[in-house]
SEZALO-228173 format. One record per residue: residue in one letter; x, y, z of N, C-alpha, C, O, CB in turn. Coordinates in steps of 0.001 Angstrom, whole numbers, plus 500000, padded with zeros to 6 digits. Glycine has a CB too. Example, Ala and Ser with C-alpha at 12.3 -4.5 7.8 and 13.67 -1.06 7.14 Angstrom:
residues 2
SITE  residuo    n_c1    n_c2    n_c3   ca_c1   ca_c2   ca_c3    c_c1    c_c2    c_c3    o_c1    o_c2    o_c3   cb_c1   cb_c2   cb_c3
SITE        a  513190  494310  507800  512300  495500  507800  513200  496700  507800  514236  496681  508465  511308  495527  509046
SITE        s  512850  497750  507080  513670  498940  507140  512900  500030  507870  513409  501138  508039  514084  499402  505725
end
This chain:
residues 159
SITE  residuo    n_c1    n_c2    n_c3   ca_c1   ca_c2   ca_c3    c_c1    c_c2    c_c3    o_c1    o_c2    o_c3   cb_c1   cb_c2   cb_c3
SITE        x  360454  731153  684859  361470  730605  683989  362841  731046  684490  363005  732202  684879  361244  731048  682525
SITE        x  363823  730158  684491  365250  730479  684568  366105  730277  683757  366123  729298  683011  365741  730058  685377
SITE        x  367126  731376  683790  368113  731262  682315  369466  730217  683113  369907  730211  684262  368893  733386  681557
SITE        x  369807  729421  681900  370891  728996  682468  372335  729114  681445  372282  728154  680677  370513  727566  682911
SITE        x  372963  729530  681307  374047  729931  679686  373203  729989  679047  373043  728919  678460  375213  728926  678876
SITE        x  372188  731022  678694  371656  731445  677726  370822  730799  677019  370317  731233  675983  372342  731784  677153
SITE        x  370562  729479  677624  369115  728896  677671  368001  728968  678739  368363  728982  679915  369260  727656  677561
SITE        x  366638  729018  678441  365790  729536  678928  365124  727850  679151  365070  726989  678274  365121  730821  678050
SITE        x  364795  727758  680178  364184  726355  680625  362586  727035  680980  362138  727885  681749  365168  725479  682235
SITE        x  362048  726104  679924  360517  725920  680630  359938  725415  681561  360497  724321  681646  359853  725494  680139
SITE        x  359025  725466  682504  358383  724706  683839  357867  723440  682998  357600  723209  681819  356939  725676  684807
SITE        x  357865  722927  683889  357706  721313  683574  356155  721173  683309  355575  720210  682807  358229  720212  684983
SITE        x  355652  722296  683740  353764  722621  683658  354128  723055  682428  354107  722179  681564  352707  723941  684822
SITE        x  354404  723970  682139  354442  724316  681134  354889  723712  679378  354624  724140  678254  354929  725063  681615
SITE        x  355535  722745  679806  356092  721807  678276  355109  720620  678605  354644  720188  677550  358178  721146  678152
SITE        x  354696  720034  679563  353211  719485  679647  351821  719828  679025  350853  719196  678603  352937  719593  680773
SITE        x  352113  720863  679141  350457  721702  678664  350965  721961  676814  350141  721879  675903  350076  723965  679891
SITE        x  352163  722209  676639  352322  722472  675693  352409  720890  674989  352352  721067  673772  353345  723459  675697
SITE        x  352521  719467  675281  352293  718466  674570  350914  718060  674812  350645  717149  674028  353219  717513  674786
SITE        x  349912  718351  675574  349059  718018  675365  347988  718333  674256  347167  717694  673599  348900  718080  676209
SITE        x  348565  720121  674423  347628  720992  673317  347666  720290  671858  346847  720354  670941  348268  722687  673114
SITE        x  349291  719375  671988  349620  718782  670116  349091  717666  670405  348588  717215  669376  351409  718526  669292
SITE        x  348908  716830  671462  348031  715555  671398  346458  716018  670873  345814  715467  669980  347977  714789  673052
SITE        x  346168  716835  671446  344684  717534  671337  344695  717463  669948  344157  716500  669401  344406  719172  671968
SITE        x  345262  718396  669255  345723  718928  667633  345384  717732  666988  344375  717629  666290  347500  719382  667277
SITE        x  346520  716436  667275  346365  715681  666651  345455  714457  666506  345071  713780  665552  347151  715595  666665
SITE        x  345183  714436  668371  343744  713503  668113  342679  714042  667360  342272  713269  666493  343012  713153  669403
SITE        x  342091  715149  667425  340975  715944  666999  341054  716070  665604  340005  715894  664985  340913  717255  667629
SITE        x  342384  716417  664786  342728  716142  663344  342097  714400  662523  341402  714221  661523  344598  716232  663419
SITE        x  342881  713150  663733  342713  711998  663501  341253  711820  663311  340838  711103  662401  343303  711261  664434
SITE        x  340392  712482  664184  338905  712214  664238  338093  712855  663121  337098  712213  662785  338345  712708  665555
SITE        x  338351  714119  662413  337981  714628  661518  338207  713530  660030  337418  713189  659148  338664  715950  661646
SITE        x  339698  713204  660285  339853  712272  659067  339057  710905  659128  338469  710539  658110  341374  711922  658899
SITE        x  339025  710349  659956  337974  709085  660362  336791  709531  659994  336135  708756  659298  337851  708632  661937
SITE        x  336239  710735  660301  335001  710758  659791  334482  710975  658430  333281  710904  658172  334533  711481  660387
SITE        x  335106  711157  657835  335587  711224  656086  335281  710144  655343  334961  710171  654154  337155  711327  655786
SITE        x  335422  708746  656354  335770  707449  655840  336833  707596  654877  336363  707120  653844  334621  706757  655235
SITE        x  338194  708056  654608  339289  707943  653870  339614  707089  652937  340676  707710  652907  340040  707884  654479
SITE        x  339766  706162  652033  340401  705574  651391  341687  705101  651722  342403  705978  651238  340356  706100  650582
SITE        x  342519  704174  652300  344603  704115  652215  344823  702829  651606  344147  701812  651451  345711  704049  654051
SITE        x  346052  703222  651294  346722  702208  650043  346790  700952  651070  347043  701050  652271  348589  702762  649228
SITE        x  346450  699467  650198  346871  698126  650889  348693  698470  650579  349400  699022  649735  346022  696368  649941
SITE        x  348834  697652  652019  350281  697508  651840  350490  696722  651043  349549  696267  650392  351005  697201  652815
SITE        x  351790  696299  650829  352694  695228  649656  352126  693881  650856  351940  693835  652072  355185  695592  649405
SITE        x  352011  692969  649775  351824  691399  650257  352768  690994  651368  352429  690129  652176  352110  690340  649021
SITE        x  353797  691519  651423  354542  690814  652579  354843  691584  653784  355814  691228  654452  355817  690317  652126
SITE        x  354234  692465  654112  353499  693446  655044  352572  693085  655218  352461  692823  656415  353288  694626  654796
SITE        x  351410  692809  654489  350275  692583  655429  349421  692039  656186  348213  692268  656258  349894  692717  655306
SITE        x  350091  691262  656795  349811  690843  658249  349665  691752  659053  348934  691780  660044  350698  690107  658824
SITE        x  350420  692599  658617  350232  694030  660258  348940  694662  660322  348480  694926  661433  351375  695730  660146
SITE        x  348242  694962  659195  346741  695415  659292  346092  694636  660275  345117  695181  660794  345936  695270  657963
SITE        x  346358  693599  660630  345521  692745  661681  345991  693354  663014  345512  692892  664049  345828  690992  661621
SITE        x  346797  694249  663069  347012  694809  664150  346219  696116  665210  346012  697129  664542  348041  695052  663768
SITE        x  345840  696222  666445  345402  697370  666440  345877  698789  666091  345468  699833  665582  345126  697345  667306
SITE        x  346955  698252  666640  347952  699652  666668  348211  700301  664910  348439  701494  664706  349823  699071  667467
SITE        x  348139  699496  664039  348146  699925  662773  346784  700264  662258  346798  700784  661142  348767  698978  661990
SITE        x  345780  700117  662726  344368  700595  662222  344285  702083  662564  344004  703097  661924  343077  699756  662953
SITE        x  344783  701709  664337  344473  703597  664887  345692  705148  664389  345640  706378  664388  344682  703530  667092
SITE        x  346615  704114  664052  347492  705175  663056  347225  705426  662545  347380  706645  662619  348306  705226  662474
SITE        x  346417  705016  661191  345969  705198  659984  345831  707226  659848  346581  708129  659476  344377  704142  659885
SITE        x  344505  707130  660369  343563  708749  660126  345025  709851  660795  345006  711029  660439  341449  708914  661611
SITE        x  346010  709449  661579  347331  710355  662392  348202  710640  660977  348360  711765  660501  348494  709214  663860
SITE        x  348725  709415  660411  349213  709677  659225  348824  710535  658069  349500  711261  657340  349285  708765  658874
SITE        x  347421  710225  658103  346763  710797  656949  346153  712240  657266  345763  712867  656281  345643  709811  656473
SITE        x  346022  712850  658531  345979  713825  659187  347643  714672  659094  347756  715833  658699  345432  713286  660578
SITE        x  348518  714028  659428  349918  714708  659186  350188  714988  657546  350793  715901  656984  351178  713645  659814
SITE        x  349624  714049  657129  349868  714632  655250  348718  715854  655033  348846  716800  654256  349363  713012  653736
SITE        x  347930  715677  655635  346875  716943  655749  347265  718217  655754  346989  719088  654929  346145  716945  656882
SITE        x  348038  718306  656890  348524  719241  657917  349322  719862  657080  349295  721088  656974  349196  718722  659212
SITE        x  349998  719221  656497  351368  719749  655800  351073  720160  654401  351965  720229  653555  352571  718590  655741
SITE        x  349569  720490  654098  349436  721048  653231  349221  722416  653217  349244  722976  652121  348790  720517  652783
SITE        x  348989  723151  654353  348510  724252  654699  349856  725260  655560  350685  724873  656383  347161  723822  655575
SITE        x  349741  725995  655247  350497  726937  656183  349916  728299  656651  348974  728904  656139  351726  727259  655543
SITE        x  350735  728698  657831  349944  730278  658209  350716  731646  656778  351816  731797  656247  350698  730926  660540
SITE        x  349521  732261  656700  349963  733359  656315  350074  734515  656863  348973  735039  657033  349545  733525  655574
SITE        x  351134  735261  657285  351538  736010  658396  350836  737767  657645  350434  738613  658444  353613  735763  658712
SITE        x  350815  737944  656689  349993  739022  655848  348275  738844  655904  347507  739778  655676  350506  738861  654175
SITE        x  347971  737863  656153  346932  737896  656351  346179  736898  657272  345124  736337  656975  346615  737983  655347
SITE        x  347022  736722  658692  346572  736233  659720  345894  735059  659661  345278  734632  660637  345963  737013  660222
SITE        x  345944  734434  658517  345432  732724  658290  346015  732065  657998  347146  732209  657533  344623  732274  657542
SITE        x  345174  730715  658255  345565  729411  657187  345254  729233  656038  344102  729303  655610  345193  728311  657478
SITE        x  346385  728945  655306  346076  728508  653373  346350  727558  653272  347019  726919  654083  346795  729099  652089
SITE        x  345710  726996  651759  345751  725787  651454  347377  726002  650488  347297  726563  649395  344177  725249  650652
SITE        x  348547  725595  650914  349264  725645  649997  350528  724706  650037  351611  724708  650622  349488  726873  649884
SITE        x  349504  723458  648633  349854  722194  648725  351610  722086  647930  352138  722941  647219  348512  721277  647936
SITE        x  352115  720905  648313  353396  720514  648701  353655  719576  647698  352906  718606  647583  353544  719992  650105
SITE        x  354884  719775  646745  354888  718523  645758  356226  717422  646620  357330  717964  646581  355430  719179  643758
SITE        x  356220  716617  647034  357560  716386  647525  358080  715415  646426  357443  714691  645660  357614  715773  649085
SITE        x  359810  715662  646609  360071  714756  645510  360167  713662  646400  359774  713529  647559  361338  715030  644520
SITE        x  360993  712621  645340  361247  711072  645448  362133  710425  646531  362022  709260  646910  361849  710646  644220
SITE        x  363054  711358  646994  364135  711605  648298  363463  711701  649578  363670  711026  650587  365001  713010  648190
SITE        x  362418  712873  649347  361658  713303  650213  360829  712214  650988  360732  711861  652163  360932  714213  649597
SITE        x  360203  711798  649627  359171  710846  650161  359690  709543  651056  359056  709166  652042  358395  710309  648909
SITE        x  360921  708893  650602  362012  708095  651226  362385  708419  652407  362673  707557  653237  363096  708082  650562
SITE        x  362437  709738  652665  363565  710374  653801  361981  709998  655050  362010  709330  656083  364351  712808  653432
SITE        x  360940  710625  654502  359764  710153  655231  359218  708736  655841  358660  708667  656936  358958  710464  654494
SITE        x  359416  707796  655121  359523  706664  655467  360350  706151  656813  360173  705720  657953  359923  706215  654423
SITE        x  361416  706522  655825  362642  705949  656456  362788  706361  658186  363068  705523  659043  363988  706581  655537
SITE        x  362588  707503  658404  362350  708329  659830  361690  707600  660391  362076  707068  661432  361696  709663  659918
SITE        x  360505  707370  659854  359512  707259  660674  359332  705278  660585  358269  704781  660956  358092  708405  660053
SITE        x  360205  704593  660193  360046  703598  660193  361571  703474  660926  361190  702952  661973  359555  703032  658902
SITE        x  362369  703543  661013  364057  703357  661519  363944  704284  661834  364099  705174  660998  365385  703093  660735
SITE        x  363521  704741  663576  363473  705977  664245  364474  706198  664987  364475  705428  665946  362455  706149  664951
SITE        x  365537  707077  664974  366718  707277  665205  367159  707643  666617  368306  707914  666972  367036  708104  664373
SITE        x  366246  707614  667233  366294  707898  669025  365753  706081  669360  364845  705583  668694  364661  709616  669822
SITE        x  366393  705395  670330  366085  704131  670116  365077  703985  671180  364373  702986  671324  367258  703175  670135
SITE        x  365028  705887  672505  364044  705354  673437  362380  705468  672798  361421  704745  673067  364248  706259  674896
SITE        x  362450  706550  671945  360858  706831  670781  361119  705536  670047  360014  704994  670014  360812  708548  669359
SITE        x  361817  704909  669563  361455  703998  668502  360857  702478  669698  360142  701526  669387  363147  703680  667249
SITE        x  361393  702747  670828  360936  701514  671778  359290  701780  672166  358406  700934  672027  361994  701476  673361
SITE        x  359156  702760  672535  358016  703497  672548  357182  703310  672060  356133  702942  672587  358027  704346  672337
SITE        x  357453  703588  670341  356184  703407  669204  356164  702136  668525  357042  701714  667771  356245  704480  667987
SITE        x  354991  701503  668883  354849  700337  667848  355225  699739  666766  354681  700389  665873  354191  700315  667539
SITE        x  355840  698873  666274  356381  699000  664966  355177  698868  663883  355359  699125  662693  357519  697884  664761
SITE        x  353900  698432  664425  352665  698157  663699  352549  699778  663609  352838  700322  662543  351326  697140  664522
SITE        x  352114  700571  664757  351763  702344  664901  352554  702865  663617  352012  703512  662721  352507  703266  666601
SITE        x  353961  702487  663637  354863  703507  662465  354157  703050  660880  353973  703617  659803  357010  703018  662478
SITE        x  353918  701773  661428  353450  701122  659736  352272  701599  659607  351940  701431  658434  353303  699367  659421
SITE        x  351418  702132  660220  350039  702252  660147  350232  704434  659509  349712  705089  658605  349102  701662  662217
SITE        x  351426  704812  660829  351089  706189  660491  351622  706402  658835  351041  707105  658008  351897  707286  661664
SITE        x  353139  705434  658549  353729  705979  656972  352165  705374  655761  351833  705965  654733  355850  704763  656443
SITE        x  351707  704508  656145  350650  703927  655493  349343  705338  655503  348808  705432  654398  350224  702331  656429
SITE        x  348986  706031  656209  348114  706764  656398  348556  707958  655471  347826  708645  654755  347909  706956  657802
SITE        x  349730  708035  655623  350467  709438  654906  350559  709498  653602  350341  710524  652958  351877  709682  655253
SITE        x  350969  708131  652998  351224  707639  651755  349971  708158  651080  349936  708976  650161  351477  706073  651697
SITE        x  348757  707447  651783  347529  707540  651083  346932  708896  650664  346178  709121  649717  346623  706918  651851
SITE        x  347437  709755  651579  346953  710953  651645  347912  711689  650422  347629  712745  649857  347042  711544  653220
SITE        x  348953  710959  650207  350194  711456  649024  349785  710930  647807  349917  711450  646699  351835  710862  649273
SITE        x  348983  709236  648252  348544  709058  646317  347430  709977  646082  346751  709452  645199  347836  707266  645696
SITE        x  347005  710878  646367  346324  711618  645870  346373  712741  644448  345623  713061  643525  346199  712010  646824
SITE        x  347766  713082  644952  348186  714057  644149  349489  713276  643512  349501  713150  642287  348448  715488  644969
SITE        x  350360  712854  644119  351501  711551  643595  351852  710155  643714  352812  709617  644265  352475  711752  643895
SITE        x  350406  709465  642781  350451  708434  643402  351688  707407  642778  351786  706264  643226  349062  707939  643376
SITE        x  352688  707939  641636  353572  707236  641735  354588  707308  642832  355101  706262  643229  353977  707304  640747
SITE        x  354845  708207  643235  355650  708328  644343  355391  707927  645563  356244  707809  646443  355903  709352  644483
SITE        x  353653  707590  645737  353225  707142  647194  353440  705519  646997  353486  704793  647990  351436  707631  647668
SITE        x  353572  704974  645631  353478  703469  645279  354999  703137  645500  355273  701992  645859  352864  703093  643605
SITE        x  356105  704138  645297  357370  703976  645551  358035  704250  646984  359227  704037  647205  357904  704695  644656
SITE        x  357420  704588  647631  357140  705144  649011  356671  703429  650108  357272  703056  651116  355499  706585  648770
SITE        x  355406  702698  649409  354859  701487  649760  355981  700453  650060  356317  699838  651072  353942  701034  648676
SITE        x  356577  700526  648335  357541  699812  648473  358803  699838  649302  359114  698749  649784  357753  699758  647564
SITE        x  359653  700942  649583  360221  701132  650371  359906  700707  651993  360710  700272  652817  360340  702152  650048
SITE        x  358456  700986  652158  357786  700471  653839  358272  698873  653467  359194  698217  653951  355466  700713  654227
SITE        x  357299  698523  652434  358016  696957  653102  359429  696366  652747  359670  695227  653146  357104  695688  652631
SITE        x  360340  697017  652060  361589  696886  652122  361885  696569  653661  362212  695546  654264  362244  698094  651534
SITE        x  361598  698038  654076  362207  697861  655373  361156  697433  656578  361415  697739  657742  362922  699215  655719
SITE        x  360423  696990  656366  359455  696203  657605  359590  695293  657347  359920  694773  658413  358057  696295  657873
SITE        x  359596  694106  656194  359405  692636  655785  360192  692009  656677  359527  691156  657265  359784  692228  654326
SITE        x  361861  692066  657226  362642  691659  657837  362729  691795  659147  363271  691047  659960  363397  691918  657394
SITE        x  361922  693227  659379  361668  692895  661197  360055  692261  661596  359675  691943  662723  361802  694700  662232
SITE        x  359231  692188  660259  358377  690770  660706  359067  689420  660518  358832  688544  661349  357012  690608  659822
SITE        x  359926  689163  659465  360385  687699  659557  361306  687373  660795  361163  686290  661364  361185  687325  658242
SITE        x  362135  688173  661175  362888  688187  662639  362085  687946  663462  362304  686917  664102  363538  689373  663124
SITE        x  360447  688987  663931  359574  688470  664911  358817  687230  665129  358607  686658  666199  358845  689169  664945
SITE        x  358440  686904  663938  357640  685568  663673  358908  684453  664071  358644  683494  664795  356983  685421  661801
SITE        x  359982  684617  663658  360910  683340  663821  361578  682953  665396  362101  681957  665896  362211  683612  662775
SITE        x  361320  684006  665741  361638  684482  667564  360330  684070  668651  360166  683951  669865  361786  686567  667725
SITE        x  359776  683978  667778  358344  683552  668356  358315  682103  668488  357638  681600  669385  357090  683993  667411
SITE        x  358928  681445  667750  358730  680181  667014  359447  679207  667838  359483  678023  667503  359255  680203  665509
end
């Protein structure tokens, strides 16, 4: 490693190995939830066309694996993981969406599918109506707020 003004640069092996280990994490998470057979909320009527997508099927169990995830934290007193679940409010749940649907780096948002984002906030939601399912139903709505118009833009571009 070399310092450069007091930043420390990692080897390029090294931030490699370190995204794979979270691909690992998260495929292996995705597969646990698939095997569950899960339950997720139908989207709003004017969204769903995208379920016919692949890329929104294989998001699904990632989403619902990341709402998983984020229920647990390490406990540094006693060297584990706990279950210690998360109420988020109504902002929260929005601010979640919204990220992950209007992704603010435009080379990741070119990157990820716009079906993938709909599939992962869809996976997450579900895993949120569990414990808040008014807020995961206000959460829905918000997805197709903001997806309905970049399917009617695609379909009409097509046309």
């Amino acid at each position: 490693m070399s310092e450069e003004k007091g930043l420390v640069r990692l080897s390029s092996h090294a931030v490699l190995a370190s995204i794979k280990e979270v691909q690992a994490f998260y495929r292996d998470g995705a597969k646990q939830i698939e095997a569950s057979h899960p339950v997720y909320l139908d989207p709003p009527i004017a969204i769903a066309n995208i379920t016919g997508d692949p890329w929104y099927r294989e998001a699904l169990p990632y989403g619902r694996f990341q709402y998983r995830d984020e229920m647990y934290c390490y406990d540094e007193q006693t060297d584990s993981i706990v279950y210690w679940p998360l109420k988020y409010s109504r902002r929260e749940v929005f601010e979640m969406v919204d990220l992950n649907i209007r992704i603010p780096d435009a080379r990741l948002a070119a990157a990820l599918p716009l079906a993938w984002r709909v599939g992962f906030v869809t996976g997450w939601l579900s895993g949120l109506s569990i414990a808040q399912p008014d807020d995961a139903q206000a959460g829905m709505i918000l997805l197709a707020t903001l997806v309905a118009p970049l399917l009617l833009a695609s379909s009409a571009a097509s046309q």
